[in-house]
C-alpha positions as CSV (number, residue, x, y, z in Angstrom):
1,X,12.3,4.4,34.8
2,X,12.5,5.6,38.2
3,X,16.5,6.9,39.1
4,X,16.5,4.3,42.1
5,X,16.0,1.3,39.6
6,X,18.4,-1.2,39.5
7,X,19.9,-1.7,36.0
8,X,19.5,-4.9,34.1
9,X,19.7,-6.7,30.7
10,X,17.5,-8.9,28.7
11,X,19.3,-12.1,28.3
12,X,18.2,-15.3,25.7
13,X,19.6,-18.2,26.3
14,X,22.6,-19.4,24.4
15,X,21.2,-21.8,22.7
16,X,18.2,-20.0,21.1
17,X,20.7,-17.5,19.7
18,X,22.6,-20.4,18.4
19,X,19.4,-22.3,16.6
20,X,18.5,-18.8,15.3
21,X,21.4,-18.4,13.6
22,X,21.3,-21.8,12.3
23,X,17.9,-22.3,11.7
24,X,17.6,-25.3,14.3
25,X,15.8,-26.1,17.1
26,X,17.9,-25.5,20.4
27,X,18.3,-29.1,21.6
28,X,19.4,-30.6,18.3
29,X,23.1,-31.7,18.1
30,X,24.1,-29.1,15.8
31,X,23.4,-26.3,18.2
32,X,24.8,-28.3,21.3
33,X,28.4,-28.6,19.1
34,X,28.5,-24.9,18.5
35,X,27.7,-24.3,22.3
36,X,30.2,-26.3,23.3
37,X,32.7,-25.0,21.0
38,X,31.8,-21.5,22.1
39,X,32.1,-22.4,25.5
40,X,35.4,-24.2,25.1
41,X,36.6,-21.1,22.9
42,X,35.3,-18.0,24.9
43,X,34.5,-19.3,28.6
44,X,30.6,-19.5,30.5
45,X,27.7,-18.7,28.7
46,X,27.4,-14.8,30.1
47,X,31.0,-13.9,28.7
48,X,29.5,-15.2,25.0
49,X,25.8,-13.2,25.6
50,X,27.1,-9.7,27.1
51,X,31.3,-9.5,26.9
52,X,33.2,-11.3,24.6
53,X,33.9,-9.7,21.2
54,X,32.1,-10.4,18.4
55,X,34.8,-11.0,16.2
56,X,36.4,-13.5,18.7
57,X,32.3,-15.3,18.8
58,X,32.8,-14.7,14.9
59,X,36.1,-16.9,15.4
60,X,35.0,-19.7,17.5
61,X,31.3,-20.1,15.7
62,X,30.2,-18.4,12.5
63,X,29.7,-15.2,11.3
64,X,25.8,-15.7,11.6
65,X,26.3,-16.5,15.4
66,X,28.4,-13.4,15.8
67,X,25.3,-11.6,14.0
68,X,22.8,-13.1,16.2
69,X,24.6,-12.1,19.3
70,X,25.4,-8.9,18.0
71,X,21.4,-8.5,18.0
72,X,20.4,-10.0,20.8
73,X,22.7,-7.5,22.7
74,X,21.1,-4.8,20.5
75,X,17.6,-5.7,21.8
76,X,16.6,-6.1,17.9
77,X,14.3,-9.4,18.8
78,X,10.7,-10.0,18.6
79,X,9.6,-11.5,21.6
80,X,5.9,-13.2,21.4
81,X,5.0,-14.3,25.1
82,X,4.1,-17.3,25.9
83,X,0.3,-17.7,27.6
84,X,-1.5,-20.9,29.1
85,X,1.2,-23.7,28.8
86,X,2.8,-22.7,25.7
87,X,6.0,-21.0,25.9
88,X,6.9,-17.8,24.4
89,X,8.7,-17.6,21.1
90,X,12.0,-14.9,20.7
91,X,12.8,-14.3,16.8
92,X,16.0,-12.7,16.1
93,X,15.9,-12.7,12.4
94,X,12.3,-11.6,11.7
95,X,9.1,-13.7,11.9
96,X,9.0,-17.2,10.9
97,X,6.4,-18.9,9.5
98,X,5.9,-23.4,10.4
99,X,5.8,-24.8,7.2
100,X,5.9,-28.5,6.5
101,X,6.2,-29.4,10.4
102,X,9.6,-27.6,10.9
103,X,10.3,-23.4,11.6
104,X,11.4,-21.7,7.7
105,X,11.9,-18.1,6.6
């Protein structure tokens, strides 16, 4: 990385981190009420991903949420790109596998 680059993070969206730790997809109800309670706890979406403590996301959400966060801050994700209309998948508790129509351990 040259010394002129500009520094940046890897960011997933709220709401993936959220259905990862819950096991849900991200626009089922369950993960909107623990967004919105994070929100409402913590403040905007970035403050939850890169600042706030995880003890205080722990707090407002679940332990499991904290965890999630804790890794997605880490970098400790599998990322499988997506390619030619299908979008790219980001695991942050190890490979699933589709079993019965829905996303299992």
């Amino acid at each position: 990385e040259p010394e002129t680059a500009v520094p940046f993070k890897r960011i997933v969206p709220l709401e993936e981190v959220i259905g990862e730790a819950l096991d849900r997809g991200r626009a089922s109800k369950a993960v909107f009420a623990e967004y919105r309670k994070l929100l409402a706890a913590i403040g905007p979406e970035f403050d939850v991903l890169i600042d706030a403590p995880l003890e205080d996301i722990a707090r407002a959400s679940t332990g499991r949420v904290a965890e999630a966060v804790a890794k997605t801050r880490a970098g400790q994700l599998t990322i499988r790109p997506g390619y030619d209309g299908e979008f790219g998948e980001v695991k942050i508790f190890g490979e699933q596998r589709v079993a019965q129509g829905r996303l299992s351990l």
